[in-house]
N, C-alpha and C positions, 0 to 999 in steps of 0.2 A: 504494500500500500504506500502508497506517496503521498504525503501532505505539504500542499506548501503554504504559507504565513503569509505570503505577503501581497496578499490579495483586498482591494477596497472596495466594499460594496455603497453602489451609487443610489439614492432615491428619490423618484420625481412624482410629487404628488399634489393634487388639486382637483376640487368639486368638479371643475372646467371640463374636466377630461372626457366625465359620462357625456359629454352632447357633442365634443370635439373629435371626430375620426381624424388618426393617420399620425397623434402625437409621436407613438411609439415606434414607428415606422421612420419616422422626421429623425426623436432622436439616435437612431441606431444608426440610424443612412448618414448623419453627420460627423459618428464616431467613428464608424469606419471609412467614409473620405478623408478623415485625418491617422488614418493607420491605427487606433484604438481597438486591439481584440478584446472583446464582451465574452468571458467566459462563460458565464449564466445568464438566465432574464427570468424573471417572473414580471406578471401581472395582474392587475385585476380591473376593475373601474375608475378608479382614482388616485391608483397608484402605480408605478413602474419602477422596477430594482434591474441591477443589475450587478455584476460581479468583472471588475476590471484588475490589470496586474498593477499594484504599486507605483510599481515604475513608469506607470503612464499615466500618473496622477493629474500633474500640472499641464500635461496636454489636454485630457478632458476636459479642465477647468477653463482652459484656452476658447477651447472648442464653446463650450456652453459661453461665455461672453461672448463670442464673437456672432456664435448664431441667434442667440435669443437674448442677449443685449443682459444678462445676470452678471450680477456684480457681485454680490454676500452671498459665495456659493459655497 
């Protein structure tokens, strides 16, 4: 078995999302145009997780300001 540690799990959530098609789609399509590998996803209605390596922290964070304008992320 192999564990590794140094894995950051991401969460994007808001009411918005039950009436907004394609959020989930948006943010994955925008992390993998920036080379971001998403190990896991879950979802549900109002929420979106996902599971990214460490080491591509401060590129996600890139990524989320640049597309969707977040700042306190």
């Amino acid at each position: 078995m192999d564990v590794n540690t140094s894995n950051c799990k991401l969460t994007f959530k808001g009411e918005a999302m039950k009436s907004r098609c394609g959020v989930a789609a948006s943010v994955f399509a925008s992390l993998g145009e920036n080379g971001v590998e998403v190990k896991l996803i879950t979802t549900s209605e109002t929420k979106i997780s996902c599971l990214v390596d460490e080491a591509q922290l401060s590129t996600v964070y890139d990524v989320l300001e640049k597309v969707y304008g977040l700042t306190n992320c």
